[in-house]
Steps between C-alpha positions, in 0.01 A plus 500: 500500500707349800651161498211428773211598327552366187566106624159598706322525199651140430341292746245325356479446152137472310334160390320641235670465129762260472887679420785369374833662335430587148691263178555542182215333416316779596621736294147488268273526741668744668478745231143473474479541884720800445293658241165397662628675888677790390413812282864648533838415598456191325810258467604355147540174408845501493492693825282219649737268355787650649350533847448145488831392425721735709625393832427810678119543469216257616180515361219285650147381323097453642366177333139467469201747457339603141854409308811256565708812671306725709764750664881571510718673661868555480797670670819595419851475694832635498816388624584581854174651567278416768219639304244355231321698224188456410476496182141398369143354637251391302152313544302400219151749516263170515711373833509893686388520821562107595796600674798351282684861480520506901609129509763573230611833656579271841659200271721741316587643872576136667736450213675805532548507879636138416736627271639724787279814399424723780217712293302513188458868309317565168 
């Protein structure tokens, strides 16, 4: 999508779960929440631990709902790119349909735009 379009989708970012960047810390619960969203394509542990730790991914976390985590989402980025990868999207079954994937889909957006990304693709 154009430059345009996708910073429209931007605007106004949801109220409903509270996000934040994803720590090490999190590396438990998101496996579970990995294992609990997703039926295929799953991420490792180590994978999980190494998309944590690199410089060139950002993964952000839903708080709240039925467990401690109750969505992620992540992106990847390369070098002198102007485009972001998503990577992986997950909500915990029990919190579906609160919206948390939308609000992460337009959190993981702001921060790429802010990193000087000009488009998202899967």
């Amino acid at each position: 999508c154009q430059a345009s379009q996708f910073t429209k989708l931007l605007l106004e970012p949801d109220m409903h779960p509270v996000l934040r960047p994803a720590v090490g810390e999190d590396l438990d619960a998101l496996c579970d929440l990995e294992h609990r969203a997703l039926t295929i394509d799953r991420f490792s542990r180590r994978q999980l631990y190494h998309v944590l730790n690199r410089a060139n991914a950002v993964t952000l976390v839903a708080e709240g709902g039925e467990c401690r985590l109750s969505g992620y989402g992540t992106f990847l980025l390369r070098r002198n790119s102007r485009q972001a990868r998503l990577y992986s999207l997950g909500v915990a079954p029990g919190a579906r349909g609160r919206g948390i994937g939308a609000s992460l889909l337009k959190a993981l957006a702001n921060a790429a735009v802010r990193r000087g990304c000009e488009r998202m693709v899967l």
